[in-house]
N, C-alpha and C positions, 0 to 999 in steps of 0.2 A: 592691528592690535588683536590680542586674543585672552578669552577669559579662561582662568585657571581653577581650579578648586585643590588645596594643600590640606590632608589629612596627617596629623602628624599620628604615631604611635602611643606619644604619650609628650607631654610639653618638654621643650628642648629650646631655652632662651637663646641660646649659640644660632640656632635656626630661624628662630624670632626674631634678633635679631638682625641677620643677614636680609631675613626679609623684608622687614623696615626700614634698613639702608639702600636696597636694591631699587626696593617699590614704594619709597616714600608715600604718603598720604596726597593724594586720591587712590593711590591704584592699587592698594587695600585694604581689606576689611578683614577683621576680625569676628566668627562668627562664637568663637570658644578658643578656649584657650590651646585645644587644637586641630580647630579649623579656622582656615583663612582663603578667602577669594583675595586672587588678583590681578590685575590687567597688565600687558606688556606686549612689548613689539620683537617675541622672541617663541621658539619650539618647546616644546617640555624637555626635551633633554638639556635645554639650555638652564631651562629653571630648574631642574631638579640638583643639576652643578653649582648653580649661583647662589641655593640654598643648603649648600653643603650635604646634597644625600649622592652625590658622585662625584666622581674627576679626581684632579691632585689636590685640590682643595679642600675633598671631604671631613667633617665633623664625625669622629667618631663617635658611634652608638648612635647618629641621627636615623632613623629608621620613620619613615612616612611615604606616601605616595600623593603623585600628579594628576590630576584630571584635566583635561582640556574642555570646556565647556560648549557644546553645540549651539546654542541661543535656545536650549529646550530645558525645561525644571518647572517643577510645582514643588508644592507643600506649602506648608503653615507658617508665618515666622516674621520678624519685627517690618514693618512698613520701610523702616531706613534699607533693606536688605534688598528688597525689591527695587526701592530706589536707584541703590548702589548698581545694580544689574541693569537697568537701563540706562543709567549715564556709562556705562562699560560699555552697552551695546552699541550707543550711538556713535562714541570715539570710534567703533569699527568700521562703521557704515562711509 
């Protein structure tokens, strides 16, 4: 499994949603309306297609980018969030 960080451009429910079907609830979170962490057993270029920003599938006008997560990050920010990152992490291990 590997963790993902999903920047959208600007919210795009079409994308929201694919991604909530894709990655059903544990394997993500919602940090804003558009950002989302999420966990899966798949490459970025798979998730960037599954969430309609490429392939033949693509959502026009979805415009955001992928991050693959290292197991490295700081900052400030809800306690659930932190949480979420280590039950992600452990699924990896």
């Amino acid at each position: 499994m590997s963790t993902f960080a999903v920047i959208l451009n600007e919210p795009n429910e079409r994308v929201v949603a694919r991604l909530r079907e894709t990655f059903p609830e544990p394997n993500h979170l919602s940090l804003s309306p558009t950002v989302y962490l999420v966990s899966g057993d798949l490459l970025v270029e798979g998730l960037t297609a599954a969430l309609g920003f490429a392939g033949d599938d693509a959502i026009d006008g979805a415009v955001g980018v992928v991050f693959r997560l290292n197991g490295t990050y700081g900052g400030r920010i809800h306690q659930s969030v932190w949480d979420w990152l280590a039950r992600a992490e452990a699924v990896m291990a």
